[in-house]
C-alpha positions as CSV (number, residue, x, y, z in Angstrom):
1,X,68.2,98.3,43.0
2,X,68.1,94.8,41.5
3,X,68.8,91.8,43.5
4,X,72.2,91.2,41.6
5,X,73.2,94.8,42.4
6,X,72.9,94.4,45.5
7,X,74.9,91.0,46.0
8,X,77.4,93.1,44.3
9,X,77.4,95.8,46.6
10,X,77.3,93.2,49.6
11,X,80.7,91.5,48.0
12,X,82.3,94.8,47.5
13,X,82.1,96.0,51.1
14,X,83.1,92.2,52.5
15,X,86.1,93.0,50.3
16,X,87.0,96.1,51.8
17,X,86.3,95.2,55.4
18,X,88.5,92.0,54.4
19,X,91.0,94.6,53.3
20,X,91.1,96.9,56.1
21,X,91.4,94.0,58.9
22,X,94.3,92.6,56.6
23,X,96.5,95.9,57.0
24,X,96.0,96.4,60.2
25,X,97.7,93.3,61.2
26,X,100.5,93.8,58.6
27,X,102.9,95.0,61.5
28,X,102.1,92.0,63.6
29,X,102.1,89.5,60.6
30,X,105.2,91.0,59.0
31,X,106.9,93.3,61.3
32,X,109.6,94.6,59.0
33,X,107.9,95.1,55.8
34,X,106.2,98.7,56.8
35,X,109.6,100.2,57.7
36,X,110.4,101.6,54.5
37,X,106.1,103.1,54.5
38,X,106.8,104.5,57.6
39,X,110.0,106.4,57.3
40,X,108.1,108.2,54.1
41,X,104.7,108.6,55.8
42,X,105.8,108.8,59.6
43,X,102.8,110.6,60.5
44,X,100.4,107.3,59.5
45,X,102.8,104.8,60.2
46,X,104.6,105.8,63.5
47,X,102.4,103.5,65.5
48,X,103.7,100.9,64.1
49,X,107.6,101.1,64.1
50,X,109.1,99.6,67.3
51,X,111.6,102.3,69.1
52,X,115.0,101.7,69.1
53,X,116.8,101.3,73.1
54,X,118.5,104.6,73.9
55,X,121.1,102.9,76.2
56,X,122.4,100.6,75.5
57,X,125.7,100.4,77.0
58,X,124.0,100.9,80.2
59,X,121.7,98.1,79.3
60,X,124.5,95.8,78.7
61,X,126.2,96.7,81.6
62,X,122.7,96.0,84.2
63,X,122.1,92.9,82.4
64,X,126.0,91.7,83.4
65,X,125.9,92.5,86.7
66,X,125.6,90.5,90.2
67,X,123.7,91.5,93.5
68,X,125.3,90.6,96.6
69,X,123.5,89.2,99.3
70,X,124.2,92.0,101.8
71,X,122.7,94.4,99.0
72,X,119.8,92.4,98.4
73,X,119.0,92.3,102.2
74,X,119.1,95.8,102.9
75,X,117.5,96.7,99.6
76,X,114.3,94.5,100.8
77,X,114.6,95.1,104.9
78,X,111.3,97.3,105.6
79,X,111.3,100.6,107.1
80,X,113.0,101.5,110.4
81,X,110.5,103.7,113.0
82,X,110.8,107.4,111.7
83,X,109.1,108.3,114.9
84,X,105.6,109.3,113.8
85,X,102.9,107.1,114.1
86,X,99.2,107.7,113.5
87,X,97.1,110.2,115.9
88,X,94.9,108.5,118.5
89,X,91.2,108.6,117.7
90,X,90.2,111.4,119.8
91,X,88.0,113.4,116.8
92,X,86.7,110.1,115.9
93,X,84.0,110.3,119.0
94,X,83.3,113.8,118.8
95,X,79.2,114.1,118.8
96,X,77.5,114.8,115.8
97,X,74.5,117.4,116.0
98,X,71.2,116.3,116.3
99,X,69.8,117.4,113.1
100,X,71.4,118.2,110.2
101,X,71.3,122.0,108.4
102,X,70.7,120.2,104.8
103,X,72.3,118.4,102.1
104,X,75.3,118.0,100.2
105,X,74.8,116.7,96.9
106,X,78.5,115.9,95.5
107,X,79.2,114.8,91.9
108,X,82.6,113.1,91.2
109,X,84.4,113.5,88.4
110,X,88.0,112.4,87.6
111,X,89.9,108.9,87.4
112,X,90.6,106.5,90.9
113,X,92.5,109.0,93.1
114,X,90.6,112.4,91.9
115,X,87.3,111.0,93.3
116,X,89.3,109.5,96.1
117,X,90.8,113.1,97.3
118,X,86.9,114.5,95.9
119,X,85.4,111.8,99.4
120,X,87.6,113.1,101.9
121,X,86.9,117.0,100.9
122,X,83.3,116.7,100.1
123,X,83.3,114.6,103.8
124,X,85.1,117.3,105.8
125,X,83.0,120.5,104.1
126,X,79.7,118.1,105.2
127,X,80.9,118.4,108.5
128,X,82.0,122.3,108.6
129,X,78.6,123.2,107.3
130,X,76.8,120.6,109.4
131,X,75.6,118.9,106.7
132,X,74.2,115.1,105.5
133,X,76.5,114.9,102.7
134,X,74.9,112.7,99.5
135,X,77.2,110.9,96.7
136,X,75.3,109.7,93.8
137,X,77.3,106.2,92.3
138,X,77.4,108.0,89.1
139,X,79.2,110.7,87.4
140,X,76.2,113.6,85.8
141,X,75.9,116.8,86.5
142,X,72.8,117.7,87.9
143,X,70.0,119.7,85.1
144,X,68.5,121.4,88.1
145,X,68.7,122.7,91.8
146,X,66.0,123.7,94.2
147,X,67.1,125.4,97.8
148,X,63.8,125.0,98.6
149,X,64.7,121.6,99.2
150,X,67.7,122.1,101.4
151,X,69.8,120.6,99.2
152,X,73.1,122.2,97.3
153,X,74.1,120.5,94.5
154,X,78.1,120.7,93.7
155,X,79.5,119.5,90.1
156,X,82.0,119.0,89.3
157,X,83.5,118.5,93.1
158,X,86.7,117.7,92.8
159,X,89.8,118.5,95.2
160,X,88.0,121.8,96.3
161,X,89.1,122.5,99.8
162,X,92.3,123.9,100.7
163,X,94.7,122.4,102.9
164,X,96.0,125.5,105.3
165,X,94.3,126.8,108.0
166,X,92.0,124.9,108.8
167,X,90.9,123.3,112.2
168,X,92.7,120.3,113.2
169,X,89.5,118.3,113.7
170,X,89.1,118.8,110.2
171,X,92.4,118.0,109.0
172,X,92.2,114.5,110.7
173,X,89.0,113.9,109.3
174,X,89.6,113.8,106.0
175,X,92.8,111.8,107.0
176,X,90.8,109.2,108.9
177,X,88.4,108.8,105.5
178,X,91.4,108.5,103.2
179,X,93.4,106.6,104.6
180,X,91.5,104.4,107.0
181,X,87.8,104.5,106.2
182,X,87.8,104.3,102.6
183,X,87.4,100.7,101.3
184,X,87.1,99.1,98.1
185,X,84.3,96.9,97.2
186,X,84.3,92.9,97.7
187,X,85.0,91.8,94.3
188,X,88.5,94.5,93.5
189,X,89.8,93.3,97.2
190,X,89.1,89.7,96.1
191,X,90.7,89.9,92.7
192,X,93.6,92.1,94.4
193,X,94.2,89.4,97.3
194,X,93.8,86.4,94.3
195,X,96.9,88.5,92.7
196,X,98.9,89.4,95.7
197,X,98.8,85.8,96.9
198,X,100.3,84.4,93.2
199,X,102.9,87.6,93.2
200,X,104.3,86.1,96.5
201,X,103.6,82.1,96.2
202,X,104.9,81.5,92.5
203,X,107.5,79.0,92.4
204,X,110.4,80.5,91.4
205,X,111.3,77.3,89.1
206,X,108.3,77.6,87.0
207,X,106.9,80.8,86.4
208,X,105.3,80.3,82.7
209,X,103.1,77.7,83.3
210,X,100.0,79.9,82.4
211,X,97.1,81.1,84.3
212,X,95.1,77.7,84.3
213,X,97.6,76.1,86.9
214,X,97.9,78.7,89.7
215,X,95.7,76.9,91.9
216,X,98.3,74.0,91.4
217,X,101.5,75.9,91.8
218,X,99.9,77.5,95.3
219,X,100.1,74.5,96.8
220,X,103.4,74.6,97.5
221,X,102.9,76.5,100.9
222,X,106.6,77.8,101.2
223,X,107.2,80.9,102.3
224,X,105.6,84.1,101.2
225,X,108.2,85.9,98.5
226,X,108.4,89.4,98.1
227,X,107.4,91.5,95.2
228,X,107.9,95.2,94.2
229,X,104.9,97.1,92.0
230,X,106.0,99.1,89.5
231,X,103.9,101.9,88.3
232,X,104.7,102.7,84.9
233,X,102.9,105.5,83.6
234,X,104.2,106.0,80.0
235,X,100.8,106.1,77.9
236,X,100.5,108.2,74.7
237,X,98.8,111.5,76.5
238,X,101.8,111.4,79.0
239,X,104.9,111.7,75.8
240,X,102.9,113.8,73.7
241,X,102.4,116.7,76.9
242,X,106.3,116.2,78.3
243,X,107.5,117.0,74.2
244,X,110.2,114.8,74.8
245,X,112.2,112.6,72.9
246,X,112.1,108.5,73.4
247,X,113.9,107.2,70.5
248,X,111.2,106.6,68.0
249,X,113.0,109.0,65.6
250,X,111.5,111.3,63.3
251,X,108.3,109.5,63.3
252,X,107.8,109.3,66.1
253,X,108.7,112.9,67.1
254,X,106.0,114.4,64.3
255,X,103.4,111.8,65.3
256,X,103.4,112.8,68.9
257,X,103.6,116.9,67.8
258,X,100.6,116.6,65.9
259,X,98.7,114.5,68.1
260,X,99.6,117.4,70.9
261,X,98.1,119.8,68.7
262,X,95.0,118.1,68.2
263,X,94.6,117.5,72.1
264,X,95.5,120.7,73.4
265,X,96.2,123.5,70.7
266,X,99.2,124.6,71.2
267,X,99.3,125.3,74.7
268,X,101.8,122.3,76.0
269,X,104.6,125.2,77.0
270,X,107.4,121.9,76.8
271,X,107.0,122.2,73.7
272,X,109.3,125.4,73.5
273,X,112.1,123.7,75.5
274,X,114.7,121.1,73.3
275,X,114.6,117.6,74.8
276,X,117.8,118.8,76.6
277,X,117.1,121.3,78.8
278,X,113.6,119.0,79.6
279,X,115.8,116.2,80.8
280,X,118.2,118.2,82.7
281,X,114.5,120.4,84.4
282,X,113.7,116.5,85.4
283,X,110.6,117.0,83.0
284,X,110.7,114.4,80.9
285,X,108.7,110.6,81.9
286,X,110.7,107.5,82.3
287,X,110.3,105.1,79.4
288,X,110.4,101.1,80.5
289,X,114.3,101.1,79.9
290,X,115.1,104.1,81.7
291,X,113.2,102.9,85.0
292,X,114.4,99.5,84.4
293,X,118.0,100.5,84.7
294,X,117.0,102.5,87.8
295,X,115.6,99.6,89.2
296,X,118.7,97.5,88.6
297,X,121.4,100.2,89.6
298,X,119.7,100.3,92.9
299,X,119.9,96.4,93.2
300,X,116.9,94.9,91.6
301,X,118.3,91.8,89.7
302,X,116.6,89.3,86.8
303,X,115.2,87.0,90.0
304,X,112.8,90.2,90.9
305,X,109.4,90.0,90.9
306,X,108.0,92.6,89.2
307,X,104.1,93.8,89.3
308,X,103.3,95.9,86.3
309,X,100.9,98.5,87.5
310,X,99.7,101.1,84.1
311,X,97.4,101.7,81.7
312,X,98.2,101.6,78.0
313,X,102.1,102.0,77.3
314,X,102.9,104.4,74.3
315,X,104.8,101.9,71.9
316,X,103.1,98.5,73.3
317,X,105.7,95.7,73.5
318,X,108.2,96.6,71.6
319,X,108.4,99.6,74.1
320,X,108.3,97.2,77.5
321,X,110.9,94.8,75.7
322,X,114.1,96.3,77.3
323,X,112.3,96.0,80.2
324,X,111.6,92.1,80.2
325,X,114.9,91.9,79.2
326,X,116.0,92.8,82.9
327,X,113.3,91.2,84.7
328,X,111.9,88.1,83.6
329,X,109.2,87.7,86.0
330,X,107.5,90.6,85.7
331,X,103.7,90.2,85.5
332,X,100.9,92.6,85.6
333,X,97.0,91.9,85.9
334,X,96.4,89.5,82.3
335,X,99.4,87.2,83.3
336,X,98.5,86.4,86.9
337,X,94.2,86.2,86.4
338,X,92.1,84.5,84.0
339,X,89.4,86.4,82.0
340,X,86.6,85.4,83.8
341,X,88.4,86.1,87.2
342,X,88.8,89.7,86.0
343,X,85.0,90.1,84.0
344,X,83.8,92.6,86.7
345,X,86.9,95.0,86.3
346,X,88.1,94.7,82.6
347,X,87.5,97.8,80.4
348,X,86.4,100.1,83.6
349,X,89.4,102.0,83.9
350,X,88.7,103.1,87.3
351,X,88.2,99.5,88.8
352,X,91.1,98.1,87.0
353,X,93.3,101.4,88.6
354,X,91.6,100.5,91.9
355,X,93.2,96.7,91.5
356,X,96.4,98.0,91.1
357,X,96.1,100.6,94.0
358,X,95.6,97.4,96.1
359,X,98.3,95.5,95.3
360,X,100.8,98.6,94.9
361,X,99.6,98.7,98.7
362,X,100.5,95.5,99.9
363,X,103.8,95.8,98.4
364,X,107.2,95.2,99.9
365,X,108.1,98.3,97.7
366,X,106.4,100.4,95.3
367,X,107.8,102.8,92.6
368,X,106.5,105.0,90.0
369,X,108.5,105.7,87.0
370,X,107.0,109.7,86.8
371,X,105.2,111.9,89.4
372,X,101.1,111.6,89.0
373,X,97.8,111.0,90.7
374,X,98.4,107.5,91.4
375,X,101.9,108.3,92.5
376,X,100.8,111.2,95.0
377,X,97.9,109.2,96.4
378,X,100.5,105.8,97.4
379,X,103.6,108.0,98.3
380,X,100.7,109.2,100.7
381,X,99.2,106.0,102.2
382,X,101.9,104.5,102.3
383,X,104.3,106.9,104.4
384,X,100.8,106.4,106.6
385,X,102.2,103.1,107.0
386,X,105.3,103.6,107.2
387,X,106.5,101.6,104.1
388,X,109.2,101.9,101.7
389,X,108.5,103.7,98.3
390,X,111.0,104.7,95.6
391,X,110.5,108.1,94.7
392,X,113.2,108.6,91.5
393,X,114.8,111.5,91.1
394,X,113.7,113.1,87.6
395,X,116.2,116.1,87.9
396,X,119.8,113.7,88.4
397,X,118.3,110.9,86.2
398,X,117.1,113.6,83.3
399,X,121.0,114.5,83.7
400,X,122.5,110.8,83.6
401,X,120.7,109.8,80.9
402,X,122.0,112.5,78.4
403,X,125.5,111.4,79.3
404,X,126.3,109.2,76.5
405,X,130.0,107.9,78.0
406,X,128.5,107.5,81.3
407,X,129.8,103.9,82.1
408,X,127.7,101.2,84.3
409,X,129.9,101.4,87.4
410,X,129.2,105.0,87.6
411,X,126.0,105.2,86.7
412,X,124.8,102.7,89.5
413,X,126.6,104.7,92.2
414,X,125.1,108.1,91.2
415,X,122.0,106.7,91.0
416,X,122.8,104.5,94.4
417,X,123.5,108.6,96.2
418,X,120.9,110.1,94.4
419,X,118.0,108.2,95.9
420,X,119.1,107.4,99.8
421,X,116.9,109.4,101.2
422,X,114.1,108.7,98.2
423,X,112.9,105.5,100.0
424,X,110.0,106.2,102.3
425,X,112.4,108.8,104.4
426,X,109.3,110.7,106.2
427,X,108.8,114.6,104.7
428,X,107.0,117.3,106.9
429,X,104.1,119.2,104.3
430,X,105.1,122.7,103.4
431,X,102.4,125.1,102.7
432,X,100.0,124.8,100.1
433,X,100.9,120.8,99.4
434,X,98.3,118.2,99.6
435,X,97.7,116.1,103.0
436,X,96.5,113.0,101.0
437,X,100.6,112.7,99.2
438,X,102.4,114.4,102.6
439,X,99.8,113.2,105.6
440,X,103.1,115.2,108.6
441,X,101.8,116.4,110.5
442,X,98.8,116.8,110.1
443,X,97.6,113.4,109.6
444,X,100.0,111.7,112.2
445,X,101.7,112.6,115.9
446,X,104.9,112.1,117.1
447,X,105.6,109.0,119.1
């Protein structure tokens, strides 16, 4: 091929990779001109159309309403004692044997709170077998195993050890590693404690001053505010698997069907319920509006501060809009923290989860918008420490939400009953549940 030819060919693909950037930012560029595109191709164009609010009457009505002073108070007031408190450290002296029988070679696998639950196990079978337990800092299986060696290699190792039956000893082992012995590295508490400290210090006059003056706006040494963490988690996997509808229309409804059959063949059994008898099973995930008008019926107003703790939201802004809408100063890890104050964590999913376990932990309140691993794992701790956490009630807000005439007034009070006892009220763990989201009574003792 001949110089010229080959400028040619060089031009050409410029051109098309010129071409490609330029329609990908179409919808950011010019946000209604793909409408029309995506209404006759919905399965290529879905992404891009912003979802329509499904409630709006309720919207209008939380966005009109006022928050007495008395409500406010007793919404923030902490925890009274439930009369539990944790067990006094009588296993933690037990004597260890002299020499160990082997080794435990564990291999994690999972996201933040898999491997977290995978420690405590792998911990407490080290100790039934009397063993020196090993954890490699990164996730392989291992090729190869030798028992010659004493060692038994155990991939993946993940959640493995039942929760019934088993010595008590044990039991508050793997509850003093949980929730008391595991730590996280220097440089997640430091960025955690960098955005606790701007969640509770920013002036409530001047919020969108940007990231370059926090140092500034801390100065002000009034007193600490408060600060709920909300744990939204509404990502693409999470609407695909429930086979719900969110108000994307048609698009959106084949967009997600076909990306569930390409993920998991058919065998999402949702799928064979309508969108009606989901909501009414409580099966369906809380989009930003729906948990925003939680939030406000139980007495969250626009001067809220709001920590957004997720990972990718299905729909992107257009989806948290309604959201913003009813609390203004919400922030999550880009708005409170510069780039180079989060280079160790960004695109390490696990670290950036870690972050927000942190701050959900030091929170006045913490709420998850759908039942998960995160969820489980801080309902856990936290009842640990004896702090409030809103668990919603998926069944009575699946049903509230498909009542169409449901006004605001009566909304908020439904929603006000339905979750009086969902507030950090201690549970006692029924058979086969997990220790690390119910830690009564086996993790703590009556006072």
């Amino acid at each position: 091929m001949n110089n010229r030819n080959q400028q040619q060919l060089q031009s050409q693909t410029r051109r098309w990779a010129l071409g490609g950037a330029f329609v990908l930012l179409l919808p950011n560029l010019f946000p209604g001109l793909l409408t029309p595109l995506g209404r006759a191709y919905p399965s290529l164009f879905s992404e891009w159309n912003a979802p329509r609010p499904m409630h709006l009457e309720l919207m209008n009505g939380a966005l009109q309403q006022q928050t007495s002073g008395e409500q406010e108070s007793e919404l923030w007031s902490p925890l009274p004692d439930q009369g539990w408190k944790r067990c006094a450290d009588s296993h933690a002296k037990s004597s260890l044997p002299k020499k160990s029988q082997g080794y435990i070679q564990v291999f994690l696998d999972g996201g933040l709170n898999q491997q977290r639950m995978g420690i405590c196990d792998a911990v407490a079978v080290a100790k039934i077998l009397n063993a020196t337990l090993v954890l490699p800092h990164f996730e392989v299986n291992p090729v190869w195993q030798d028992s010659s060696y004493g060692i038994a290699a155990i991939a993946p190792f993940s959640h493995r050890l039942a929760f019934d039956n088993l010595p008590s000893e044990i039991q508050q082992l793997r509850c003093k590693v949980n929730f008391e012995a595991l730590v996280f590295v220097p440089h997640i508490r430091m960025l955690a404690e960098t955005l606790i400290n701007r969640l509770r210090y920013a002036p409530s006059g001047d919020r969108a001053v940007g990231v370059s003056n926090w140092e500034e706006r801390l100065d002000d040494k009034r007193r600490a505010g408060k600060y709920v963490v909300l744990h939204l988690r509404f990502d693409k996997d999470m609407a695909a698997h429930s086979a719900c509808d969110f108000g994307g229309g048609k698009a959106e409804k084949l967009a997600l069907g076909k990306y569930r059959q390409v993920l998991w063949q058919g065998r999402v059994l949702n799928s064979q319920f309508t969108d009606e008898e989901l909501r009414i099973q409580g099966r369906c995930p809380l989009t930003p509006e729906e948990i925003g008008l939680l939030l406000a019926a139980l007495g969250f107003n626009n001067s809220t501060t709001l920590y957004l703790a997720s990972h990718k939201v299905y729909g992107g802004e257009a989806r948290i809009s309604t959201l913003k809408k009813l609390f203004p100063y919400m922030e999550d890890k880009k708005s409170l923290s510069s780039a180079e104050e989060r280079a160790k964590v960004d695109g390490k999913s696990s670290l950036l989860a870690a972050v927000d376990y942190y701050v959900g932990m030091q929170s006045d309140i913490f709420v998850s918008a759908s039942p998960g691993n995160m969820h489980n794992a801080l309902v856990g701790h936290r009842t640990y420490n004896n702090l409030k956490t809103i668990r919603p009630n998926m069944v009575l807000l699946g049903k509230l939400f498909l009542n169409k005439t449901l006004e605001w007034s009566d909304f908020q009070q439904a929603v006000k009953n339905g979750h009086k006892n969902r507030q950090g009220q201690l549970r006692l763990r029924k058979e086969k549940q997990s220790i690390y989201t119910y830690p009564i009574p086996d993790c703590m003792c009556q006072a």
